[in-house]
N, C-alpha and C positions, 0 to 999 in steps of 0.2 A: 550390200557392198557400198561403201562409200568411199570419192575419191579424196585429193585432197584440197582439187578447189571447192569443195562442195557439194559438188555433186553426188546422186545416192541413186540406187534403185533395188528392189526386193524381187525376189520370185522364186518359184517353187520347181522342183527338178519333173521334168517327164521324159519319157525316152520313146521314141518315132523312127519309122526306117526312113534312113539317109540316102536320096539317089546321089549321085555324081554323076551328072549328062545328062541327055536327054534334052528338048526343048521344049517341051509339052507336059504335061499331066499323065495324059493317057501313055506316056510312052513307057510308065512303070508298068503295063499289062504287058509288055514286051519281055517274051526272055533274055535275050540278049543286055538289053538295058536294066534288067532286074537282076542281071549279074553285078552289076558296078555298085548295089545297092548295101547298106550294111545298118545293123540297129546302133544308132546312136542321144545319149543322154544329155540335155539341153534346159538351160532355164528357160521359163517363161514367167517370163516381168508382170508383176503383181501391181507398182508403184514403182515411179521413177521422178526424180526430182532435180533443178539445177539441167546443165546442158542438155543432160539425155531430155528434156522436154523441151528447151528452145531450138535445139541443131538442126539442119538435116537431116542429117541421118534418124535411123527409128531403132537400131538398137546398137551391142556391143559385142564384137567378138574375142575371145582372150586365147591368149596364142602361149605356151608355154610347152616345157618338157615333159608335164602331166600325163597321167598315162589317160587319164578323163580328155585329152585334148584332140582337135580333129586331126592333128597330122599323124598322131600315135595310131588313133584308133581306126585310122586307113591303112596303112602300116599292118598291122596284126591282124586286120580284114584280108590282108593281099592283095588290096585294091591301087595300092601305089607303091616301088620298091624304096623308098628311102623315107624319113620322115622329117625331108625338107621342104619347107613352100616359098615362092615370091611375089612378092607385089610388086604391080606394076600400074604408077600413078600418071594420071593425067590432065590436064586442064580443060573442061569442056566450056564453052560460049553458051550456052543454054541450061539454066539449073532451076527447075521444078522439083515443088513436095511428093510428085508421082516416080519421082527419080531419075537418075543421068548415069551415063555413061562414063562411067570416070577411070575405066583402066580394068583390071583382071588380076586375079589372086590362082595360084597353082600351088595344086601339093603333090607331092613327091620329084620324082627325078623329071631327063627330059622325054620321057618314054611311057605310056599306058602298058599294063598286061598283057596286051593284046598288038603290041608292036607299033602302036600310032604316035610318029613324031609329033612334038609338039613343042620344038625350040621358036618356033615360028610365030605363034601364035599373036603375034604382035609384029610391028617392024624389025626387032630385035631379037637376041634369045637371051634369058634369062643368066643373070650372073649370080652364081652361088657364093654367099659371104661364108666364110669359117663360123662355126659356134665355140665361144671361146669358155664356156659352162658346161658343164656336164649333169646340172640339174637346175632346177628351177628356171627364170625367165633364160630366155636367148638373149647372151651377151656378143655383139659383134661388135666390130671397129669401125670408126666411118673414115676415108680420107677423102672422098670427094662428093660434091654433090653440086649435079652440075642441072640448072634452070634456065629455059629457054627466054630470054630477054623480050620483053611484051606479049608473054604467054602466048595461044594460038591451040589448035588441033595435033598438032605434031613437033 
């Protein structure tokens, strides 16, 4: 895949069970938690060149209407009832190559299987933007976009 500042990276398909939850390792011996769990198909980066090797970050996630993509294929697991997600970014004061806490990513609606609210999850609850596509990338509209003046934790 190459983008189009330059940047590239290769890698080969494998397919692994995906938990959703849990905070541990061991908690996939859990049944309960091995409910939430579903087989899902994932590159693994062979070569990457251009930002993917200066950034932060260590890898990329791609987000489309794909039926290969994570929100579908939680979706048709029954693991989430709609096959919307949001991100929720944020500015942290401490940023390490071991990683930071920079906000939380949700998929589906604002409700688990299992009746667990989770509008909260943050200070706020998540705003659902329209998909203005019906295939390929998500096309949304932006009209505002509001940043906290001398960044900060909140």
């Amino acid at each position: 895949q190459t983008y189009a500042e330059g940047s590239s990276w290769s890698a080969y398909q494998a397919t692994d069970e995906l938990f959703c939850g849990g905070t541990d390792v061991l908690d996939a011996a859990d049944p309960l938690q091995r409910s939430y769990s579903t087989p899902f198909t994932f590159g693994c980066q062979t070569a990457a060149s251009g930002l993917f090797v200066t950034q932060l970050a260590d890898g990329i996630m791609g987000l489309s209407q794909h039926e290969a993509s994570l929100s579908d294929v939680l979706h048709r697991a029954h693991l989430v009832h709609s096959r919307v997600f949001s991100l929720c970014f944020r500015h942290e004061m401490v940023v390490s190559k071991l990683g930071i806490d920079a906000g939380w990513m949700s998929f589906g609606d604002d409700y688990d299987n299992y009746g667990h609210d989770y509008r909260h999850v943050d200070s706020t609850p998540p705003v659902w933007a329209k998909n203005m596509s019906s295939t390929g990338w998500y096309v949304v509209y932006v009209r505002n976009i509001f940043l906290k003046h001398g960044g900060g934790n909140n």
